[in-house]
N, C-alpha and C positions, 0 to 999 in steps of 0.2 A: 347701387345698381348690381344686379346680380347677373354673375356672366357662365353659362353652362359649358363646360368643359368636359370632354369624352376623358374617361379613368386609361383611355389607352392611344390617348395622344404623344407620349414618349416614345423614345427606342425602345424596344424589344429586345431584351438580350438573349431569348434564344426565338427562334421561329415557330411557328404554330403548327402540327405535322396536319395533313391533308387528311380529311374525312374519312373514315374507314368505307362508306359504302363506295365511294369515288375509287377507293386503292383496289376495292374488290372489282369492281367495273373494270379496271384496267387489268386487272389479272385473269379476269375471267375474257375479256377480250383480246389481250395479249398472248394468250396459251390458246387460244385456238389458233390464231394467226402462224405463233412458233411453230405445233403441231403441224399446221398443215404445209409449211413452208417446211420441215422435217421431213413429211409424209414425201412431198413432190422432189425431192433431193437426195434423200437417204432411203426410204420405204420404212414400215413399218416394221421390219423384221430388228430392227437395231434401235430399240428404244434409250438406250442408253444415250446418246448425241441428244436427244429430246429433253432427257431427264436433268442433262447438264446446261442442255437452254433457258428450261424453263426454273432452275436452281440460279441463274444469275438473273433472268426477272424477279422471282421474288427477292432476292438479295436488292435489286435495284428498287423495287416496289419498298423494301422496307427502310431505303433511307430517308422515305418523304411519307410514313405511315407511323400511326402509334403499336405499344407493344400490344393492344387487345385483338389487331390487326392482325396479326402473324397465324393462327389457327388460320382462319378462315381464309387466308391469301394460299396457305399450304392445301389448303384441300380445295379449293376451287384449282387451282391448279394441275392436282392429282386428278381431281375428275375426268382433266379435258386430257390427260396424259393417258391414265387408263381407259377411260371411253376411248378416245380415238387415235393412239400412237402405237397401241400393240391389238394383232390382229385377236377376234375377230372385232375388225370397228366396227365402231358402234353400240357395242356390249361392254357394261362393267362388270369386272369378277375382282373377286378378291383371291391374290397367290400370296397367303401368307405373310413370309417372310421377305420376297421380294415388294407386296407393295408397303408392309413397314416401314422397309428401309427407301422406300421410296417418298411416304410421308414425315419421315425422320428427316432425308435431306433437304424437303420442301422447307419444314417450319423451320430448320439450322439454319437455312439461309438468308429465311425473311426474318429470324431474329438475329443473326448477325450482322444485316444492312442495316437495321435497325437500332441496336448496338452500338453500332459504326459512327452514325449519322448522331447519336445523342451524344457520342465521347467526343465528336468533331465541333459540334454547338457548343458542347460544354469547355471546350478548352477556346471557341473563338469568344465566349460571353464573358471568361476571366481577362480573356489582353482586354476586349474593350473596358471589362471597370476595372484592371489595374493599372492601364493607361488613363483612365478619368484620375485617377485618385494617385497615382506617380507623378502627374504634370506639375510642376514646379510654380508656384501660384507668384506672379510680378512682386519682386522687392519694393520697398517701402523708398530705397534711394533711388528707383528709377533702373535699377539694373543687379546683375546678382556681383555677390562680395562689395556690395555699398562702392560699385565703377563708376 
């Protein structure tokens, strides 16, 4: 008899990161949220508190995203930063040097959660198989040192 079995019925020693269109969705719905939650609290005049909002979503978006992810999480981001957290909103312009370094910290951050999240998997996927493979397998007398 032949018995069909799925190739990924075992553990998983590291996790599967979430869809990049799903990570984009949240970032692009997230940064307007921050923004506008910035806008009604701070004003527009002080983009900075926004810029540092929305550097720890994507830092957060990159711990459950792959790394092809990180571009396109930093600039949707920057969109909704420059469109609507410095005046005039509504309007994208580009200032040079400040939205460089503004796209610079977007993608730093969603590559460093990212980062983060693969060096964390990868050190939790080593204890589980050097714990499989450590486990001291039952003595042959019933117990160890032949008790």
């Amino acid at each position: 008899m032949i018995e069909w079995v799925s190739l990924r019925a075992g553990a998983r020693p590291v996790p599967q990161p979430v869809a990049t269109p799903l990570v984009w969705a949240t970032a692009f719905g997230g940064a307007l949220v921050l923004v506008a939650v910035h806008n009604m609290l701070v004003g527009s005049d002080r983009p900075g508190f926004a810029l540092a909002a929305l550097s720890l979503l994507a830092a957060l978006l990159g711990l459950c995203a792959r790394f092809t992810a990180a571009p396109g999480t930093a600039v949707l981001c920057w969109l909704t930063l420059n469109g609507f957290a410095v005046p005039p909103a509504g309007t994208l312009t580009w200032a040079g040097h400040r939205d460089t370094f503004w796209l610079t910290c977007l993608c730093a951050a969603t590559l460093v959660g990212t980062v983060l999240a693969r060096i964390v998997q990868a050190r939790a996927a080593y204890r589980r198989i050097a714990a499989e493979v450590a486990t001291p397998a039952t003595e042959p007398h019933g117990g160890p040192l032949g008790a």
